[in-house]
C-alpha positions as CSV (number, residue, x, y, z in Angstrom):
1,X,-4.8,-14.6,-29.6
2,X,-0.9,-14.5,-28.5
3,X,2.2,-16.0,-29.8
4,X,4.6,-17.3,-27.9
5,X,8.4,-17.1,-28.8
6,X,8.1,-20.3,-31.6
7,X,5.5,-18.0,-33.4
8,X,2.5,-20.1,-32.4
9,X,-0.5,-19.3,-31.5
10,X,-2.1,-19.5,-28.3
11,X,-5.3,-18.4,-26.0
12,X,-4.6,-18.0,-22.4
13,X,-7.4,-19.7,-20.2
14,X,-8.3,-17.0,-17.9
15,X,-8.5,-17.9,-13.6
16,X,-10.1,-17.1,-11.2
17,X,-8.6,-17.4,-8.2
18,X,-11.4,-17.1,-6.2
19,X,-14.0,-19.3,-7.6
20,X,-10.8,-22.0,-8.5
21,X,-10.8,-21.4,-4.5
22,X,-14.0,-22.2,-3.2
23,X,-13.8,-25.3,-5.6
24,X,-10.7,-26.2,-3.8
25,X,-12.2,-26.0,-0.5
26,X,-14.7,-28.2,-1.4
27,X,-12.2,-31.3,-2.1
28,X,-11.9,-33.9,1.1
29,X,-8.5,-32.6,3.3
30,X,-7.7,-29.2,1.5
31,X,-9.5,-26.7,3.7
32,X,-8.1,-28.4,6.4
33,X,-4.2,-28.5,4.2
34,X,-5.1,-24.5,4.0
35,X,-6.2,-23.6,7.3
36,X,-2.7,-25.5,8.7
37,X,-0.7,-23.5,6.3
38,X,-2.5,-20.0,7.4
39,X,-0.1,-18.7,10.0
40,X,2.5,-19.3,7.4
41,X,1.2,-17.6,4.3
42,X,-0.1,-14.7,6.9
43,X,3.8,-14.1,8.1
44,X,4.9,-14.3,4.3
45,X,2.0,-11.8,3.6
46,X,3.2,-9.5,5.9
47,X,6.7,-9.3,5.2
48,X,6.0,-9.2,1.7
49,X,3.9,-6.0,1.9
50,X,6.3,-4.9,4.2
51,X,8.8,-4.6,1.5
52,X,6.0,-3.8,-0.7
53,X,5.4,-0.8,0.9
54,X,8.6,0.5,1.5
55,X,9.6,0.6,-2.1
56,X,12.2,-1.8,-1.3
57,X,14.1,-4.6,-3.8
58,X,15.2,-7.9,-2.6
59,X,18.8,-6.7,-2.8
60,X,18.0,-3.4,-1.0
61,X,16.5,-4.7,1.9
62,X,19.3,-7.5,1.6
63,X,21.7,-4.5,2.4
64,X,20.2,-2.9,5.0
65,X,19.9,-6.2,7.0
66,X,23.9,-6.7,6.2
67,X,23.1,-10.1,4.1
68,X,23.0,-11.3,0.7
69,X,19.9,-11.0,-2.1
70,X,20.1,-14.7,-1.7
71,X,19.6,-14.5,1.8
72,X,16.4,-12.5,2.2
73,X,15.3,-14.4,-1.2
74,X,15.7,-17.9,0.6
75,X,13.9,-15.9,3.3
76,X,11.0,-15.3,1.9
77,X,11.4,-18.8,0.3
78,X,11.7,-20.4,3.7
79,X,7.8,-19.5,5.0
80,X,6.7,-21.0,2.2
81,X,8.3,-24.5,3.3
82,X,8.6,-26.5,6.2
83,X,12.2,-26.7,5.8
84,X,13.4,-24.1,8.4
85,X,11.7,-21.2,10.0
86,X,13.6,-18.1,10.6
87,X,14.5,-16.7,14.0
88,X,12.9,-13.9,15.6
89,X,15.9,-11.9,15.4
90,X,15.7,-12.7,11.6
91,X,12.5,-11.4,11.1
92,X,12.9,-8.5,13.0
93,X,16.1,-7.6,11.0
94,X,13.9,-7.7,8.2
95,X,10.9,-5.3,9.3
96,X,13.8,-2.8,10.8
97,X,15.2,-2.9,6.5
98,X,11.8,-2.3,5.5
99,X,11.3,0.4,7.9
100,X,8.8,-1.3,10.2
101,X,8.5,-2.6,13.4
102,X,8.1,-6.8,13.9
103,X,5.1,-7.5,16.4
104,X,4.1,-10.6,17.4
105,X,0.6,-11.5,18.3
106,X,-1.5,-14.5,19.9
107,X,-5.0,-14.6,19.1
């Protein structure tokens, strides 16, 4: 058991994620919801383990694209949402901070 800052007592419910999944998928419209969302989350993927990889904060990659934490923050935000989608240059900013190269592919 684990306390939380009031002193009381709790047990975390564990998750898994991927049998939580597959239960998902069963539901009418979701595996059709995820499948739309796919090229999104695969972009936000790789620019996350982009920055990952390079050993890179938020603010460090922020300065080596000549922006604000905020910025690349809202960045990461924005594949996330339909509420903007960043440019190529963008994006290409980004890999260059990380130390990578941006390549764009059509399968």
């Amino acid at each position: 058991m684990k306390t939380d800052a009031w002193g009381e007592k709790y047990k975390p419910v564990p998750l898994n994620l991927k049998k939580e999944l597959a239960r998902a998928m069963r539901r009418p419209g979701f595996k059709a919801a995820w499948d739309a969302l796919e090229e999104q989350y695969a972009t936000l993927d790789a620019l996350l383990d982009a920055r990952k990889q390079s050993g890179l904060t938020q603010e460090q990659v922020a300065a080596r694209m000549g922006t604000t934490k905020s910025a690349v923050s809202r960045l990461e935000a924005s594949l996330r949402s339909d509420k903007g989608s960043p440019s190529f240059a963008t994006l290409r900013k980004c890999a260059h901070a990380c130390g990578k190269r941006l390549i764009v592919r059509m399968v």
